[in-house]
C-alpha positions as CSV (number, residue, x, y, z in Angstrom):
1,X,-35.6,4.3,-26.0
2,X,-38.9,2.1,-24.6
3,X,-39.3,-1.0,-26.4
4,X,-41.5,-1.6,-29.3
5,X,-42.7,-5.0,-30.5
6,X,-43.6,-6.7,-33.9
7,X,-45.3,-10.2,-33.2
8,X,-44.7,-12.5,-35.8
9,X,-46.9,-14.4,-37.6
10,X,-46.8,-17.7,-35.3
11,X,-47.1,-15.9,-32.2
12,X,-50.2,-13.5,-32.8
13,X,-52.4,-14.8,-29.5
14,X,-55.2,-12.2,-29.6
15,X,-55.5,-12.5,-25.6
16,X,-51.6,-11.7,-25.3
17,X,-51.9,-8.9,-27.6
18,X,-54.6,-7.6,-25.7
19,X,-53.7,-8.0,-22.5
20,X,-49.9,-6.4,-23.5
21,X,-52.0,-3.2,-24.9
22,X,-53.6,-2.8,-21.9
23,X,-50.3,-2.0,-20.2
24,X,-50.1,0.5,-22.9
25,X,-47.0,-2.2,-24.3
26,X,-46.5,-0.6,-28.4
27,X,-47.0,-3.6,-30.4
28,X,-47.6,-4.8,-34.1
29,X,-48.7,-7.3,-35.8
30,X,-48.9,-9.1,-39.3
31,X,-52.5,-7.9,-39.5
32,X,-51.8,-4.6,-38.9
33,X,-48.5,-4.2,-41.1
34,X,-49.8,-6.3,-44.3
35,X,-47.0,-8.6,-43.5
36,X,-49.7,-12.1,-43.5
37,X,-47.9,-14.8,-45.0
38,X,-44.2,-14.0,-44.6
39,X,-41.3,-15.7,-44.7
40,X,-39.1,-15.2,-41.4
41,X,-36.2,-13.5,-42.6
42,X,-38.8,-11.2,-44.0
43,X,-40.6,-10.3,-40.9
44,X,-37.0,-10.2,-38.7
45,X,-35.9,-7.7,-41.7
46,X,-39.3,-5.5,-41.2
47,X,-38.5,-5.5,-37.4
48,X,-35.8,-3.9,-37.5
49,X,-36.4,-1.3,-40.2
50,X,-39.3,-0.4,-37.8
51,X,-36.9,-0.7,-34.7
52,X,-38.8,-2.9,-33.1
53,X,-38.3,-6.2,-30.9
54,X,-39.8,-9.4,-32.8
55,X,-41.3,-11.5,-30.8
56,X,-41.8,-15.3,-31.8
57,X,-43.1,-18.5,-30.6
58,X,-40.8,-20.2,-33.8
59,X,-38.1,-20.5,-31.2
60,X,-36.2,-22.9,-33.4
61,X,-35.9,-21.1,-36.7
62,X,-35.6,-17.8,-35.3
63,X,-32.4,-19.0,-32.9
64,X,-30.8,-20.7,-36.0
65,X,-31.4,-16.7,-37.9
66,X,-29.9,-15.0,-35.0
67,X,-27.1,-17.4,-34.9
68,X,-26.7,-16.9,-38.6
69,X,-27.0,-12.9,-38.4
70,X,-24.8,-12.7,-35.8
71,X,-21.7,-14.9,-37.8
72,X,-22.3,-13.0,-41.1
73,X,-21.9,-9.8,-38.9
74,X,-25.7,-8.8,-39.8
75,X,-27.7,-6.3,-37.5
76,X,-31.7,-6.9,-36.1
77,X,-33.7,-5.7,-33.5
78,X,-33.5,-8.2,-31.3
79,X,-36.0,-11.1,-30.4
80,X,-38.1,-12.5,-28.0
81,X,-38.3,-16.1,-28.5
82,X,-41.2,-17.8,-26.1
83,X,-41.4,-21.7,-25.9
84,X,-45.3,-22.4,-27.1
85,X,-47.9,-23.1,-25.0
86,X,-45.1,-22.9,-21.9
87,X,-46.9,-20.1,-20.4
88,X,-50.5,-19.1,-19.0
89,X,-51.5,-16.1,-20.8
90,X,-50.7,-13.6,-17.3
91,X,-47.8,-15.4,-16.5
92,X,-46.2,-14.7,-20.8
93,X,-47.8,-10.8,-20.2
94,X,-45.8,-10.3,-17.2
95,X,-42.8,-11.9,-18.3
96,X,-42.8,-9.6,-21.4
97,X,-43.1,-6.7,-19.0
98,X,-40.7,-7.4,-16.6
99,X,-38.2,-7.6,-20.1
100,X,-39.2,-4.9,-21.6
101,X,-39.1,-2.7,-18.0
102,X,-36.0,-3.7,-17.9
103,X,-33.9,-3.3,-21.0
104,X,-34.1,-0.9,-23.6
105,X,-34.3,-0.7,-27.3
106,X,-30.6,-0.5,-27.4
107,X,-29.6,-3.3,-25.2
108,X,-32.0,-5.4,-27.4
109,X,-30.0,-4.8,-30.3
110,X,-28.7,-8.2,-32.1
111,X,-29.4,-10.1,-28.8
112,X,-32.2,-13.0,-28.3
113,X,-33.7,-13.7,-25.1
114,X,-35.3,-16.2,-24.0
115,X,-38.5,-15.8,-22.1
116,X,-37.8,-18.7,-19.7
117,X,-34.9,-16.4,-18.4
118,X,-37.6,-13.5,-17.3
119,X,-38.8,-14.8,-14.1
């Protein structure tokens, strides 16, 4: 199955949103899910009971909730975690495509990558 995204909170860059649903990219946001104000655990939980990818510029605390999934033998989505302000706007967009053209919902399962790696 084609990846799906849920941005988080911190990471809800109007032009990157935009420019990803111009490539016809499926993606969600707090504003469209009610989710405005959420704690992170809360937003990596709705994720995955939506089956779909979070993607985060909170690089730090999600790593440290994958890490802490992953030991207690606890199942997500997967993530995206992007290093803020790293990336031009095209160069984040085509990153995003190039992962999500090239793995699919399954492979993301439980599993973090790091833009940086998406050259």
């Amino acid at each position: 199955m084609k990846i799906r995204l849920y941005v988080d909170e911190d990471s809800m860059a109007r032009s990157v949103i935009r420019a990803l649903r111009s490539h016809d990219v499926d993606i969600l946001t707090p504003l469209d899910t009610g989710m405005i104000d959420s704690e992170d655990i809360d937003e990596l939980e709705y994720a995955k009971s939506v089956k779909r990818v979070l993607v985060t510029y909170n690089v730090k605390d999600f790593a440290r909730l994958h890490k802490a999934y992953l030991t207690a033998g606890k199942t997500h989505a997967g993530m995206i975690l992007i290093r803020q302000q790293e990336y031009s706007i095209g160069e984040e967009m085509r990153r995003i495509l190039k992962l999500i053209n090239a793995l699919s919902a399954e492979q993301m399962e439980n599993r973090a990558e790091y833009l940086g790696g998406w050259k």
